[in-house]
VEXPALUM-289496 format. One line per field, with one value per residue: residue number from 1; residue in three letters; chain; x, y, z of N, C-alpha, C in turn. Coordinates in steps of 0.02 Angstrom, whole numbers, plus 50000, padded with zeros to 5 digits. Each point is the difference from the previous one (the first is absolute). Example, Ala and Ser with C-alpha at 12.3 -4.5 7.8 and 13.67 -1.06 7.14 Angstrom:
num: c(1_2)
residuo: c(ALA_SER)
cadena: c(A_A)
neast: c(50660_49982)
nnorth: c(49716_50053)
nup: c(50390_49964)
caeast: c(49955_50042)
canorth: c(50059_50059)
caup: c(50000_50003)
ceast: c(50045_49961)
cnorth: c(50060_50055)
cup: c(50000_50037)
END
This chain:
num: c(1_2_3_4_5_6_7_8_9_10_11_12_13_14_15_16_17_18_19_20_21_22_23_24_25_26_27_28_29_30_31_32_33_34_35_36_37_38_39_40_41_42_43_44_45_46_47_48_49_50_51_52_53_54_55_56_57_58_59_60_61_62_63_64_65_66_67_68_69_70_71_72_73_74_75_76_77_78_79_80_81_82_83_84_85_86_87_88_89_90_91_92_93_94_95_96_97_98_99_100_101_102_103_104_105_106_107_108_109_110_111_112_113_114_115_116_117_118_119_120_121_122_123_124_125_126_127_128_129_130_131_132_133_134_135_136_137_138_139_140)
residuo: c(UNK_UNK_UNK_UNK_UNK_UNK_UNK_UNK_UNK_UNK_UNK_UNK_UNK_UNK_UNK_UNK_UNK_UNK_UNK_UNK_UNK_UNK_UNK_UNK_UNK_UNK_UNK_UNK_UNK_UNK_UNK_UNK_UNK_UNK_UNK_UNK_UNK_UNK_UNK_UNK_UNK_UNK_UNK_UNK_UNK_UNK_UNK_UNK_UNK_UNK_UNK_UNK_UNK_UNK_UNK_UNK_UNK_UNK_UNK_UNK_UNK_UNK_UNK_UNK_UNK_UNK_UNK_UNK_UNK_UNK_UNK_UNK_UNK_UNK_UNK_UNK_UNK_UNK_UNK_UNK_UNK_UNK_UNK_UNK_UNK_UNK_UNK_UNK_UNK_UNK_UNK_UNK_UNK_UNK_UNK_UNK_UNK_UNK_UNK_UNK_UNK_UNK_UNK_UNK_UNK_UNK_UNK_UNK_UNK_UNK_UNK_UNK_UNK_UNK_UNK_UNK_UNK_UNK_UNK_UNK_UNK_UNK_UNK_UNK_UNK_UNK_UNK_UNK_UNK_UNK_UNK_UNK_UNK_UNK_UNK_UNK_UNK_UNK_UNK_UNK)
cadena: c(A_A_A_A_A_A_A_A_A_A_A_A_A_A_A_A_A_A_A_A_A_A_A_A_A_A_A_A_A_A_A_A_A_A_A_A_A_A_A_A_A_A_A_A_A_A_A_A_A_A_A_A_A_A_A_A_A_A_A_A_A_A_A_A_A_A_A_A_A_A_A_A_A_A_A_A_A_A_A_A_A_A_A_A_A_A_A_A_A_A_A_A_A_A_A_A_A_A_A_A_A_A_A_A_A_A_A_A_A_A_A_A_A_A_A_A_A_A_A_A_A_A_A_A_A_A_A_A_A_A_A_A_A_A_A_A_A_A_A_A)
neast: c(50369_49981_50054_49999_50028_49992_50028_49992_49963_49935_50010_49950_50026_49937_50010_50073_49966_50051_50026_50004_50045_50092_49994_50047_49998_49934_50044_49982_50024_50056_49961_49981_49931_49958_49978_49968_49969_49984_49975_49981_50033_50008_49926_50015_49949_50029_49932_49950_50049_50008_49927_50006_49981_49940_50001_49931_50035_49942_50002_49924_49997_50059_50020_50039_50034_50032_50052_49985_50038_50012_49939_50015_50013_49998_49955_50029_49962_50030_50000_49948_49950_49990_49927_49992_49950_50062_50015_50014_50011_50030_50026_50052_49984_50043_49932_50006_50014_49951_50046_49987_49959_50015_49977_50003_49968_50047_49996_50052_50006_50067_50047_49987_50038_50045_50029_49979_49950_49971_50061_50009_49985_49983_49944_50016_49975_49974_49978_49960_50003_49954_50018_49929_49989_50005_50042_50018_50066_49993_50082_50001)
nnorth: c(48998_50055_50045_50033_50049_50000_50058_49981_49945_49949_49961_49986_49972_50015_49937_50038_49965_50053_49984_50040_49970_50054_50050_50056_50020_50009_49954_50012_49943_49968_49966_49980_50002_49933_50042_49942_49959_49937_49971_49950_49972_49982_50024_50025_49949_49959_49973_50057_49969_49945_50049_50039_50065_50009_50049_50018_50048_49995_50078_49992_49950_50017_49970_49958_49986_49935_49988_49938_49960_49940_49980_50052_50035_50052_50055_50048_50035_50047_50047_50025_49973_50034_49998_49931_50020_49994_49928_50002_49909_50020_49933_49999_49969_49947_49962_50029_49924_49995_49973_50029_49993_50062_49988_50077_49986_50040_50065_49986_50004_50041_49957_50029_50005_50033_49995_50071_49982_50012_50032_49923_50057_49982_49982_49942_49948_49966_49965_49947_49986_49947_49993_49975_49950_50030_50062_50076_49988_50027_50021_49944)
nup: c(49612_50029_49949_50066_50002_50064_49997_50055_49985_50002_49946_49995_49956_49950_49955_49988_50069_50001_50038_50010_50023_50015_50021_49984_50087_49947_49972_49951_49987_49957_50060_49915_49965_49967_50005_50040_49964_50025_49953_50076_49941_50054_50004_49931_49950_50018_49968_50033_50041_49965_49973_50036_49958_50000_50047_50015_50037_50017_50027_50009_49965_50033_49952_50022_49926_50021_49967_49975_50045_49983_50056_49938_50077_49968_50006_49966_50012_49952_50068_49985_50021_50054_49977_49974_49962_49945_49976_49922_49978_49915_49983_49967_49932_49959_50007_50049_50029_50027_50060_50008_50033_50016_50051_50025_50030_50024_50049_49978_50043_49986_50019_50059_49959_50026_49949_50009_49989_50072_50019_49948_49931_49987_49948_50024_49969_50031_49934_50031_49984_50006_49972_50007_49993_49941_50047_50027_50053_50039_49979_50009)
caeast: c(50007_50052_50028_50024_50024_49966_50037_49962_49940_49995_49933_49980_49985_49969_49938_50014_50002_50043_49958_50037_49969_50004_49988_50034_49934_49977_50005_49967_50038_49959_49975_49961_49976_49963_49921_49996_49978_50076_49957_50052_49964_50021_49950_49977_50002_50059_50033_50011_50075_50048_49990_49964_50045_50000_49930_49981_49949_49960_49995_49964_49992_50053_50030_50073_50038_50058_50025_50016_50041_49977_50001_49989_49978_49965_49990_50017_49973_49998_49929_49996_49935_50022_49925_49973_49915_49960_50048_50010_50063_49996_50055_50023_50060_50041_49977_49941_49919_49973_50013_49981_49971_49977_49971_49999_49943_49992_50020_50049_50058_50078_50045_50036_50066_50040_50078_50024_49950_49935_49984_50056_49991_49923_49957_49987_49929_50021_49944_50051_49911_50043_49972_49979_49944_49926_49972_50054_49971_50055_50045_49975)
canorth: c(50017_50047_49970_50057_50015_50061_49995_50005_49977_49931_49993_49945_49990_49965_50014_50064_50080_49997_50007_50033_49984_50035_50067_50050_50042_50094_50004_49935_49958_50008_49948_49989_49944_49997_49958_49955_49949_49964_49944_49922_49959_49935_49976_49952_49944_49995_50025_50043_50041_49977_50013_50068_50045_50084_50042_50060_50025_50084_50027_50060_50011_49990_49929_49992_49934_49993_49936_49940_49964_49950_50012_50057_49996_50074_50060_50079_50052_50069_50009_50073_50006_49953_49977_49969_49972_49960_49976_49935_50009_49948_49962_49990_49942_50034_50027_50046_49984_50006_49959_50032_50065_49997_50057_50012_49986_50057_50049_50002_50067_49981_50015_50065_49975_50059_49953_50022_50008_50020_50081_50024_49964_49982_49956_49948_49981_49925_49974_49926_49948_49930_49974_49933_49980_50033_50021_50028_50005_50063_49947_49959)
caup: c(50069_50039_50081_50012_50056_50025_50058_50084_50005_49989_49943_49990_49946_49973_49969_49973_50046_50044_50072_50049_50086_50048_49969_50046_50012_49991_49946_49950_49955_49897_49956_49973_49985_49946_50003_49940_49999_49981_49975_49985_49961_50019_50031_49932_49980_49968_49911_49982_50020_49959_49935_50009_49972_50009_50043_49992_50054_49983_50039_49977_49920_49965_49973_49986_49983_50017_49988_50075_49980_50023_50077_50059_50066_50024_49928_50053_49970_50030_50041_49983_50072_50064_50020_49941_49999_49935_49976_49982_49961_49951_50002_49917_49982_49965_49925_49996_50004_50072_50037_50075_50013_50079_50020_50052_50016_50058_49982_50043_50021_49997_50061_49981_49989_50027_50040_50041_50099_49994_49973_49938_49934_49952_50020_49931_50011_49988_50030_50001_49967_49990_49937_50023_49953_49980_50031_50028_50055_50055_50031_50086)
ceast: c(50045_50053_50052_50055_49976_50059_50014_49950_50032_49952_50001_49949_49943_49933_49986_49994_50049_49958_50036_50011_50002_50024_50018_49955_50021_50040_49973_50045_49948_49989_49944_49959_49940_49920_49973_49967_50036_49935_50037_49971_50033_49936_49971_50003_50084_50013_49982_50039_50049_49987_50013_50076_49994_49937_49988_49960_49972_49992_49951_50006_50070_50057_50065_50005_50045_50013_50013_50028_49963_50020_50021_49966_49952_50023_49984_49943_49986_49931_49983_49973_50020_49948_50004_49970_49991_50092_49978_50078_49983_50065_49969_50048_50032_49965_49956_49915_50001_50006_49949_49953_49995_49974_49996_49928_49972_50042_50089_50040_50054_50019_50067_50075_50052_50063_50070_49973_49952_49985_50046_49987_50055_49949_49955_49930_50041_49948_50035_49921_50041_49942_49975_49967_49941_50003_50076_49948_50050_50017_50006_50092)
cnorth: c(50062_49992_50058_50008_50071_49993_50029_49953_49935_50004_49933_49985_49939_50041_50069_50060_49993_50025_50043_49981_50032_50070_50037_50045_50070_49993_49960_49972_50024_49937_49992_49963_50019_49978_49942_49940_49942_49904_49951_49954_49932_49942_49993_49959_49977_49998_50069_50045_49967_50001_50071_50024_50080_49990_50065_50002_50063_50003_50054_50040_50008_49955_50012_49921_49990_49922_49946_49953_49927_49993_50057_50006_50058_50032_50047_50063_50055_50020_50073_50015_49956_49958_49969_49981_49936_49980_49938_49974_49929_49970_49972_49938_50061_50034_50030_49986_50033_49947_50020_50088_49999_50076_50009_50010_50061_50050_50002_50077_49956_50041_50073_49985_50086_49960_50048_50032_50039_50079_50041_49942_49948_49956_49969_49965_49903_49941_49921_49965_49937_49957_49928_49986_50043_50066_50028_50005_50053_49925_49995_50008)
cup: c(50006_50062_49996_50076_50041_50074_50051_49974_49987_49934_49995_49919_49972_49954_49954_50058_50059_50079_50059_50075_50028_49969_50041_50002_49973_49933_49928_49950_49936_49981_49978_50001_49963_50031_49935_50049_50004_50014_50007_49959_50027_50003_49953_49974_49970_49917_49994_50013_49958_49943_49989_49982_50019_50058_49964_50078_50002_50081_50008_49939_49976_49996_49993_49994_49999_49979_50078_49983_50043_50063_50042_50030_50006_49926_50063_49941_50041_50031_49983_50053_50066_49996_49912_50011_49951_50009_49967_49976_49970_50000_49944_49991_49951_49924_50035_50031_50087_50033_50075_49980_50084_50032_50070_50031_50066_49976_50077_50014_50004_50070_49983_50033_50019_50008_50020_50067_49964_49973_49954_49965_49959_50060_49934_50029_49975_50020_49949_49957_49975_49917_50009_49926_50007_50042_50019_50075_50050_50040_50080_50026)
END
């Protein structure tokens, strides 16, 4: 989690993106942020969250793995494209076998994220998908 101070403002913190509320007019704060993906694995079978060691999520062909720890809640992956057409993600035991394959089944756009307003940079891309049996779905 980030957690920062911005001052004249209120931030409100989660999920790694800081949020800007209130903003002094005509000028822009330095706050950052990361475009990315962010997969709740709460809605998975329970042994394959208390077996599972590593994800691999692909994002239009490109993959980032990442180690998991038993009942983690969400896996975060970097977003290159506001619009993913193709996402899959493999969940792994510890030797390596395939616990889960899943797939995104539509083509989603990510929400355009400015957490210092509307006409000062940056601008990040943030899109939420929730991990069900058999299938990534754009989080409800």
């Amino acid at each position: 989690m980030v957690i920062g101070i911005v001052v004249g403002a209120t931030v409100v913190v989660g999920f790694g993106a800081t949020l800007l509320i209130r903003n002094v007019p005509g000028e822009c704060t330095l706050v950052g942020c990361d475009s990315a993906v962010t997969i709740g694995l709460t809605e998975l079978a329970p042994e394959v969250r208390a077996e599972a060691s590593a994800v691999t999520v692909c994002l239009d062909g490109r993959c980032d793995t990442s180690p998991l720890v038993a009942d983690q809640p969400w896996v975060r992956s970097t977003l290159a494209e506001r619009v993913v057409h193709q996402a899959t993600m493999t969940i792994t035991d510890a030797a390596g076998l395939d616990l889960a394959h899943l797939a995104l089944d539509e083509s989603v756009a990510a929400d355009e994220f400015q957490p210092n307003g509307d006409r000062c940079q940056p601008t990040c891309w943030t899109l939420r998908l929730t991990a069900r049996d058999g299938a990534l779905e754009p989080a409800r």
